[in-house]
C-alpha positions in Angstrom: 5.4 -10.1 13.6 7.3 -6.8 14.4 5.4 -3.5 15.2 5.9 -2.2 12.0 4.2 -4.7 9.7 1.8 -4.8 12.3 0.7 -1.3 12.1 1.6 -1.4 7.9 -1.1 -3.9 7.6 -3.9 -1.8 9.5 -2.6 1.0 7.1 -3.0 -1.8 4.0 -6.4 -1.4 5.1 -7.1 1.7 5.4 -5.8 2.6 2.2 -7.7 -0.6 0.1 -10.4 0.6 1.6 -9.8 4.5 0.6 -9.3 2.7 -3.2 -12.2 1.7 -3.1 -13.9 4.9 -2.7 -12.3 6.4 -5.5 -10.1 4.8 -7.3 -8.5 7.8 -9.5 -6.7 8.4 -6.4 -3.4 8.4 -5.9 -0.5 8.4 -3.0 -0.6 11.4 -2.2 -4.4 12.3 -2.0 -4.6 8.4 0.2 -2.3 10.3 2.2 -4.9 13.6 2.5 -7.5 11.5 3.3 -5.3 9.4 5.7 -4.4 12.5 7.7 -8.2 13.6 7.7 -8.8 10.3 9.6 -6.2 10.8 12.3 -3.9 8.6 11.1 -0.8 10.8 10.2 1.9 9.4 8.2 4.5 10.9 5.1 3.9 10.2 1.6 6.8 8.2 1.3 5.5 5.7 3.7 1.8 5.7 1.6 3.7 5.9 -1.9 5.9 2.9 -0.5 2.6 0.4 0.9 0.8 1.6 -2.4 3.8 0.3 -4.9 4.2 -3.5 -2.9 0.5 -3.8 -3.1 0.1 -2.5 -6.4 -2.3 0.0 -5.4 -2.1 2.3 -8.3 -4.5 5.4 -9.6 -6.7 4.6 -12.0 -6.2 7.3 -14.4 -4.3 6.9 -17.1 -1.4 8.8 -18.3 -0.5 9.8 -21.7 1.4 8.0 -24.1 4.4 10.7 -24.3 4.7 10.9 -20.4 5.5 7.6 -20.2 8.0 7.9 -22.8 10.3 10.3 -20.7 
């Protein structure tokens, strides 16, 4: 196991555990509340863990934005 996945999985655990917290929130407020722990990172990174472990927000969004 490289560093990377190595430190992606403490990361994993951070955010699951953020989730479950409050789950309306998304990337980029994991990624507030990541920073507010020490553990600086970019959104792309978060947005990137979140989508392979299908950690999504919880709210739902309107029928006509997901049309476009």
């Amino acid at each position: 196991m490289c560093d990377r996945d190595w430190s992606d999985a403490h990361v994993i655990n951070e955010i699951r555990s953020i989730s479950k917290k409050d789950s309306t929130f998304g990337y980029r407020l994991i990624t507030d509340e990541l920073k507010e722990a020490h553990a600086v990172m970019g959104e792309n990174r978060v947005h990137r863990l979140c989508r392979e472990n299908m950690l999504y927000s919880s709210i739902n969004r309107s029928k006509r934005a997901l049309q476009t």
